[in-house]
N, C-alpha and C positions, 0 to 999 in steps of 0.2 A: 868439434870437428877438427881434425887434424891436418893442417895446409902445410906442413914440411915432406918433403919429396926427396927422398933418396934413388937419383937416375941419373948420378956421372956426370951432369951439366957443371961447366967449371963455374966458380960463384962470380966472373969478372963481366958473365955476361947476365944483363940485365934485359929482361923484358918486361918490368913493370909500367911501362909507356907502350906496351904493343896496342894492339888494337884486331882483336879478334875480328875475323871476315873483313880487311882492309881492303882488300881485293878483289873476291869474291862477287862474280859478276851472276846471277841467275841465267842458264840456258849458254852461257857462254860453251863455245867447244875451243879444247887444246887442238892445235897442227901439232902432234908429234911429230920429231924429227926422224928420218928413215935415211939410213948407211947403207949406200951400196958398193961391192964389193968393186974396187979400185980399175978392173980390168972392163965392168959392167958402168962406172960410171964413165970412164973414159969415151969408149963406144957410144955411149947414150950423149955426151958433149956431142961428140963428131957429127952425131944426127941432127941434133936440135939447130947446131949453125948450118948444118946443109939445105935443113927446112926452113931456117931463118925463125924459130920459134925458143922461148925460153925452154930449159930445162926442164922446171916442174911439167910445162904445160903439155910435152913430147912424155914425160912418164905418165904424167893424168891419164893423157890419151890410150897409151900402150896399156894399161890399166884397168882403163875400162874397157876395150875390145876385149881385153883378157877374162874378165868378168862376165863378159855376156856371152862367150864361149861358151865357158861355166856353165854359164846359167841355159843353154842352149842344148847341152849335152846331158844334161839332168833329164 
């Protein structure tokens, strides 16, 4: 069997100490991060301190109303 690999990795880096699934939690879920658009995030700050509530928790919110629209209109 043949374990040389030609795929670009410069030789100074070494992973023979890694350790496959170091991390890897079972069932865990990623929070991907979501960018909104500068003009949209600004307005959505100005809400959240008006309601006195965090950012995410004022987008969750608008979010899911938006969802059960959705799902209303179906």
């Amino acid at each position: 069997m043949n374990t040389t690999h030609d795929d670009d990795m410069p030789d100074e880096i070494d992973f023979s100490k890694g350790v496959r699934g170091k991390f890897f939690k079972p069932g865990m879920r990623l929070n991907l991060p979501v960018y909104l658009e500068h003009e949209v995030q600004d307005r959505l700050v100005t809400l959240a301190s008006a309601k006195g509530v965090d950012l995410s928790a004022l987008v969750n919110d608008l979010l899911r109303k938006d969802i059960e629209l959705i799902e209303m209109a179906r």
